[in-house]
DRENDO-1510 file (C-alpha; in Angstrom, 1 decimal, always signed):
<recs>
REC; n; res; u; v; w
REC; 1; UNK; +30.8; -21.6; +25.6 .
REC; 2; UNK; +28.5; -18.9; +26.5 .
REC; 3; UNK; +26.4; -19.7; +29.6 .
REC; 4; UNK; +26.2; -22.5; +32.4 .
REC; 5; UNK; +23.9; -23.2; +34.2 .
REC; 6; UNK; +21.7; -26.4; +35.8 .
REC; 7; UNK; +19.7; -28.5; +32.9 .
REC; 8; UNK; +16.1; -28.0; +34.0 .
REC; 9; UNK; +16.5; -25.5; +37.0 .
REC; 10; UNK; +17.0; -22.5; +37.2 .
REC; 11; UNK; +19.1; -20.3; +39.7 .
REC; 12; UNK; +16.3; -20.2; +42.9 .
REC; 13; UNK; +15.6; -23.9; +42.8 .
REC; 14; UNK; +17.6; -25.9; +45.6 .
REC; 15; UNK; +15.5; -29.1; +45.8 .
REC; 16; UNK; +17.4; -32.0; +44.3 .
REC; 17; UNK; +19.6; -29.3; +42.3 .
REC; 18; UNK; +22.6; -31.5; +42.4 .
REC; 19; UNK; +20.8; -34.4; +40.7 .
REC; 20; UNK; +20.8; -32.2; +37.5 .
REC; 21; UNK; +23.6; -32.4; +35.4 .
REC; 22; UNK; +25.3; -29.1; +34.3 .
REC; 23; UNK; +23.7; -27.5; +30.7 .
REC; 24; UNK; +26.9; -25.7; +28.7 .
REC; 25; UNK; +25.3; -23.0; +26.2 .
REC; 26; UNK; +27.9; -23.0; +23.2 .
REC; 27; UNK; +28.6; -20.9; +19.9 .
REC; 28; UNK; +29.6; -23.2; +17.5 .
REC; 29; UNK; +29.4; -19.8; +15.0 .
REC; 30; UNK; +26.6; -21.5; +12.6 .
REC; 31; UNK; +24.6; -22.3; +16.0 .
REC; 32; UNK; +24.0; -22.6; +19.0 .
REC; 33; UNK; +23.8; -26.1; +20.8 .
REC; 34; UNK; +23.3; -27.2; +24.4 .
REC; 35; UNK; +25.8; -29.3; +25.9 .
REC; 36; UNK; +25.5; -31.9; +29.1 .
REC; 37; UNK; +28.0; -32.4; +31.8 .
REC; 38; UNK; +28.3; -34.0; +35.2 .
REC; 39; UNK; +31.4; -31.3; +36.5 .
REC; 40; UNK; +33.0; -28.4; +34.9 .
REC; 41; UNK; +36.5; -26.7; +35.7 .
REC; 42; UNK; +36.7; -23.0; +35.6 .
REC; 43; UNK; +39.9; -22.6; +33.8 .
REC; 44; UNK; +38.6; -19.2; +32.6 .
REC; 45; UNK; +40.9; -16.9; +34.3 .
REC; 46; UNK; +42.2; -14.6; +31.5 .
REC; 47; UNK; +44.4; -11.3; +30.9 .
REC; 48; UNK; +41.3; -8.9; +30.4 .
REC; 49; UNK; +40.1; -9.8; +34.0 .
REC; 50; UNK; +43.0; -9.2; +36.6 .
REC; 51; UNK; +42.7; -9.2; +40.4 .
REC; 52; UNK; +42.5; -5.9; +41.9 .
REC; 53; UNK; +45.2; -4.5; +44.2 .
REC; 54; UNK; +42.8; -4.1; +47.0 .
REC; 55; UNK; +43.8; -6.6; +49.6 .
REC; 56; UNK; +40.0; -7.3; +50.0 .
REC; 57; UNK; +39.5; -8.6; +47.0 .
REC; 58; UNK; +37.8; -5.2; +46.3 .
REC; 59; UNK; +39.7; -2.6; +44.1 .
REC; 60; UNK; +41.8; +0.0; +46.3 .
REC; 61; UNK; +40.4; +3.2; +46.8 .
REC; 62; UNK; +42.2; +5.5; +43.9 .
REC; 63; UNK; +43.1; +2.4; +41.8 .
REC; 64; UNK; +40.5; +3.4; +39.2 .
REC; 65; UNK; +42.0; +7.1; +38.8 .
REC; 66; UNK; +45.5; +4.9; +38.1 .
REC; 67; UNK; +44.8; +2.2; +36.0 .
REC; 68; UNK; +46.5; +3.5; +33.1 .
REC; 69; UNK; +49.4; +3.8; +34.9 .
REC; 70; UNK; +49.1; +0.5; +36.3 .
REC; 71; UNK; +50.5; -2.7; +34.3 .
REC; 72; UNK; +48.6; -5.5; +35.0 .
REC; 73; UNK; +50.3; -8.7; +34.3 .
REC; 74; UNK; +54.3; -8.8; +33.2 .
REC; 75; UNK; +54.7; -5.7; +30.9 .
REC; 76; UNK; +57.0; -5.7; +28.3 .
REC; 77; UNK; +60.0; -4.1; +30.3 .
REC; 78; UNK; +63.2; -4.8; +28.1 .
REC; 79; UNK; +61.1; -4.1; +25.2 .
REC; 80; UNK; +58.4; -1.9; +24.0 .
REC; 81; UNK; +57.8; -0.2; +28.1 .
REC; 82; UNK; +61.2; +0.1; +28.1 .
REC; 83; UNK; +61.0; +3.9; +28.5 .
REC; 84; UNK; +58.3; +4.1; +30.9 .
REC; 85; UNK; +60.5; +1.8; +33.6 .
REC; 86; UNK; +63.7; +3.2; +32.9 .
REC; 87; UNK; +65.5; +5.5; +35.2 .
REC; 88; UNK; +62.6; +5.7; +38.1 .
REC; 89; UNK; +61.2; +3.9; +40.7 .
REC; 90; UNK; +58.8; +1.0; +40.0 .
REC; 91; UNK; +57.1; -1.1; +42.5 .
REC; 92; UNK; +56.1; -4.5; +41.9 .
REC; 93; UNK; +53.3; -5.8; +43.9 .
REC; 94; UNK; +52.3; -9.6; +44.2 .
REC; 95; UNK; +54.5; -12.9; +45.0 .
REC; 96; UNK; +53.7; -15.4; +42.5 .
REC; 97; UNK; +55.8; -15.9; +39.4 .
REC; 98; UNK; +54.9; -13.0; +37.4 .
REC; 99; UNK; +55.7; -11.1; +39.3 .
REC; 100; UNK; +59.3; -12.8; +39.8 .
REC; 101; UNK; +59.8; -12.3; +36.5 .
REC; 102; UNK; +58.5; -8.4; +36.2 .
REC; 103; UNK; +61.6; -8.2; +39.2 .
REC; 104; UNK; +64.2; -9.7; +37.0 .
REC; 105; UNK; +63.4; -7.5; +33.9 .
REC; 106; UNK; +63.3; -4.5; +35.8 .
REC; 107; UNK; +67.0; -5.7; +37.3 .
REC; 108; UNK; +68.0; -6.2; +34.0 .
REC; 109; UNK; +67.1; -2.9; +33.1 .
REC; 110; UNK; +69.1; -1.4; +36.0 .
REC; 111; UNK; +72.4; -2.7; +34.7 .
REC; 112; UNK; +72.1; +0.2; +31.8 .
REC; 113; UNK; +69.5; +2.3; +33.4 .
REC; 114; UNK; +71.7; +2.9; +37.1 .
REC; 115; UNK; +68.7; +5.4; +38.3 .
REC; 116; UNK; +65.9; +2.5; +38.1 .
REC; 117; UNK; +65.0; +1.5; +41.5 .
REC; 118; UNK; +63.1; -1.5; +42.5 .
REC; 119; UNK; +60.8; -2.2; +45.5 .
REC; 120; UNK; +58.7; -4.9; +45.8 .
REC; 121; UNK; +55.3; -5.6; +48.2 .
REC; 122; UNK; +54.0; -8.7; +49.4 .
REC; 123; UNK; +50.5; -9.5; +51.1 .
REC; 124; UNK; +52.2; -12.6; +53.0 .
REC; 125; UNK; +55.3; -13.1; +54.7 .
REC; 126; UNK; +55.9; -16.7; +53.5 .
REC; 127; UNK; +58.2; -16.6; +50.4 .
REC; 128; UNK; +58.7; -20.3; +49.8 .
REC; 129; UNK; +56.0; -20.0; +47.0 .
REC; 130; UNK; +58.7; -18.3; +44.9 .
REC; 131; UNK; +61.9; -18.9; +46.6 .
REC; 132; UNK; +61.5; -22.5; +47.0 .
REC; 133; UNK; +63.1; -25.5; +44.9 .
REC; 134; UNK; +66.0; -24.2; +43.2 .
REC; 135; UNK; +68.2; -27.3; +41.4 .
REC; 136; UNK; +66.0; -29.5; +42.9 .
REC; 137; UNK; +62.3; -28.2; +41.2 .
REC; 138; UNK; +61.2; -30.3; +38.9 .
REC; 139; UNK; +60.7; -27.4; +36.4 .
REC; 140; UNK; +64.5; -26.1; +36.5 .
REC; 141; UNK; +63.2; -23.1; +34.7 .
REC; 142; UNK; +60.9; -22.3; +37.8 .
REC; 143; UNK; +63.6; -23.1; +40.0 .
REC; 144; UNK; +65.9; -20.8; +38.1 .
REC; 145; UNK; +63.4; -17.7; +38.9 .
REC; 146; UNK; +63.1; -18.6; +42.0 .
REC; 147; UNK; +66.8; -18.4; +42.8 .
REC; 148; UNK; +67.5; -15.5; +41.1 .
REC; 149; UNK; +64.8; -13.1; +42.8 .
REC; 150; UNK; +65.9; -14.4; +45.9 .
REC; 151; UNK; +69.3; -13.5; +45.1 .
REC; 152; UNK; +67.7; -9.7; +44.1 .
REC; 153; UNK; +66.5; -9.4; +47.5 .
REC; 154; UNK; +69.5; -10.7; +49.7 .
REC; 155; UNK; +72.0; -8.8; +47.5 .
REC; 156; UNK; +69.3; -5.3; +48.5 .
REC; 157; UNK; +69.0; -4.8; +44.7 .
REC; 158; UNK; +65.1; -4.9; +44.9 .
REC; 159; UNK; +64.0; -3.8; +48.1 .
REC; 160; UNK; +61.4; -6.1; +49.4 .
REC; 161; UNK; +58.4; -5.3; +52.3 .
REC; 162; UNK; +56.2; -8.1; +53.3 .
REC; 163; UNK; +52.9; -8.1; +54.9 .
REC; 164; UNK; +52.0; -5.1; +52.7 .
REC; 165; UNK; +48.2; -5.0; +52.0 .
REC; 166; UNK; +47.2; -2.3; +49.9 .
REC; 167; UNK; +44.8; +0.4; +50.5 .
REC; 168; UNK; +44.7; +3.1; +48.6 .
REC; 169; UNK; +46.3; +5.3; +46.0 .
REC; 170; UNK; +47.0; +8.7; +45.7 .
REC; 171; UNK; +48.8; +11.4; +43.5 .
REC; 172; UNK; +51.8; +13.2; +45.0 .
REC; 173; UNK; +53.6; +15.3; +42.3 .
REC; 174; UNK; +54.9; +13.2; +40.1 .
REC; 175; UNK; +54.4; +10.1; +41.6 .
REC; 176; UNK; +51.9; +7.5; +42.6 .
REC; 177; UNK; +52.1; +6.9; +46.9 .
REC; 178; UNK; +50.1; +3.0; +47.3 .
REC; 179; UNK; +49.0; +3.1; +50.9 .
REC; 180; UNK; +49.2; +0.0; +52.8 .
REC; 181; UNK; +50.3; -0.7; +56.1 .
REC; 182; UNK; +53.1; +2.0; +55.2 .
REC; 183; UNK; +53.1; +4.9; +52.1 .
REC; 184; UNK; +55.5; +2.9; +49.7 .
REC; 185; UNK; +56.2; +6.6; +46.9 .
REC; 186; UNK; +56.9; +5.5; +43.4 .
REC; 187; UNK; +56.7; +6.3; +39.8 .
REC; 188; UNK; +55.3; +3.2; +38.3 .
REC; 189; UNK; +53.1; -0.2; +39.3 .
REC; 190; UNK; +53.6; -3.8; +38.0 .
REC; 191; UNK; +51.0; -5.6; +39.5 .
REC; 192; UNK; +51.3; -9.3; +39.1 .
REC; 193; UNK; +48.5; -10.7; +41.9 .
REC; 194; UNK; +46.5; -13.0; +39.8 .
REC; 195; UNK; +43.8; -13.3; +37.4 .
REC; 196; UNK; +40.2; -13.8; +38.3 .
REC; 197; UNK; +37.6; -16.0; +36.0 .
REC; 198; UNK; +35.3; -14.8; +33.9 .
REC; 199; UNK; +32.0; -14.6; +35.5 .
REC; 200; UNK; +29.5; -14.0; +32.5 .
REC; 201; UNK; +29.2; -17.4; +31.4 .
REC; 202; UNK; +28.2; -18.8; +35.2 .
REC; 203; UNK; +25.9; -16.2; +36.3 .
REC; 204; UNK; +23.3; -18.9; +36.5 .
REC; 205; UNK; +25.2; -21.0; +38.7 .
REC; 206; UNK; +25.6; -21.2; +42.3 .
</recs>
């Protein structure tokens, strides 16, 4: 699938648009055919198009200069990154389950690697996202994580600071400070806050 948009009208028409059914533009690879639908669900959110770190929704200032140094997703820590995570300081930004599980490889890490620190920055103050369920989640793998980060945090293995909306970014030395509502200094970023959708194929839409 290639393109939406509405079948018949195009993006500046608003009379009656909702009475047109959706047109789908797809690459079957021999062709290309047009497709009809009355709804469509973005499920389109993918690993090339991450959320920025800016709390804005905009990228934070500096986070361009950084993005190699940033990992966006869960990065490999146990495995291939392993080198690049042990034996510094690594800040994990975000409160969903990636990043949960970036916390539990870097914790693993610190059982061999007693130099890695951990810190750990939240937009929101509400934790039950993550923390919730335990044995009773219906997904006792979910509820699993959930225990064990919370477990990190209460035992002051990862040091955790809510309410942290980031900034900026700057070089100091050899480290990256993320500016937020304080200067959190580390070495490294695991940024697990999301994936946007891929907005090339809608641009029609409205």
């Amino acid at each position: 699938m290639t393109a939406i948009s509405r079948h018949g009208v195009d993006k500046v028409v608003s009379r009656a648009r909702e009475a047109h059914p959706f047109v789908l533009s797809v690459n079957t690879g021999a062709d290309i055919r047009r497709d009809l639908a009355r709804a469509i669900i973005d499920a389109s959110g993918t690993w090339s198009t991450p959320n920025p770190l800016g709390a804005s929704g905009l990228p934070a200032i500096g986070e361009a200069e950084f993005r190699s140094q940033i990992a966006y997703g869960i990065p490999d820590i146990l495995g291939r990154d392993r080198a690049i995570y042990a034996g510094v300081t690594t800040l994990v930004i975000g409160s969903g389950h990636s990043a949960g599980n970036a916390l539990l490889e870097l914790a693993e890490l610190a059982k061999t690697e007693p130099r890695t620190s951990i810190l750990w920055a939240t937009r929101g103050a509400d934790l039950a996202r993550i923390f919730s369920g335990g044995d009773s989640d219906q997904l006792p793998a979910r509820g699993e994580l959930g225990a064990n980060v919370k477990e990190l945090v209460d035992s002051e293995r990862v040091k955790l600071r809510t309410g942290f909306a980031v900034l900026a970014l700057r070089a100091e030395y050899d480290r990256i400070v993320v500016k937020g509502e304080t200067a959190t200094a580390c070495a490294g970023l695991a940024r697990s806050t999301g994936l946007s959708p891929r907005r090339d194929s809608d641009r029609t839409c409205r």
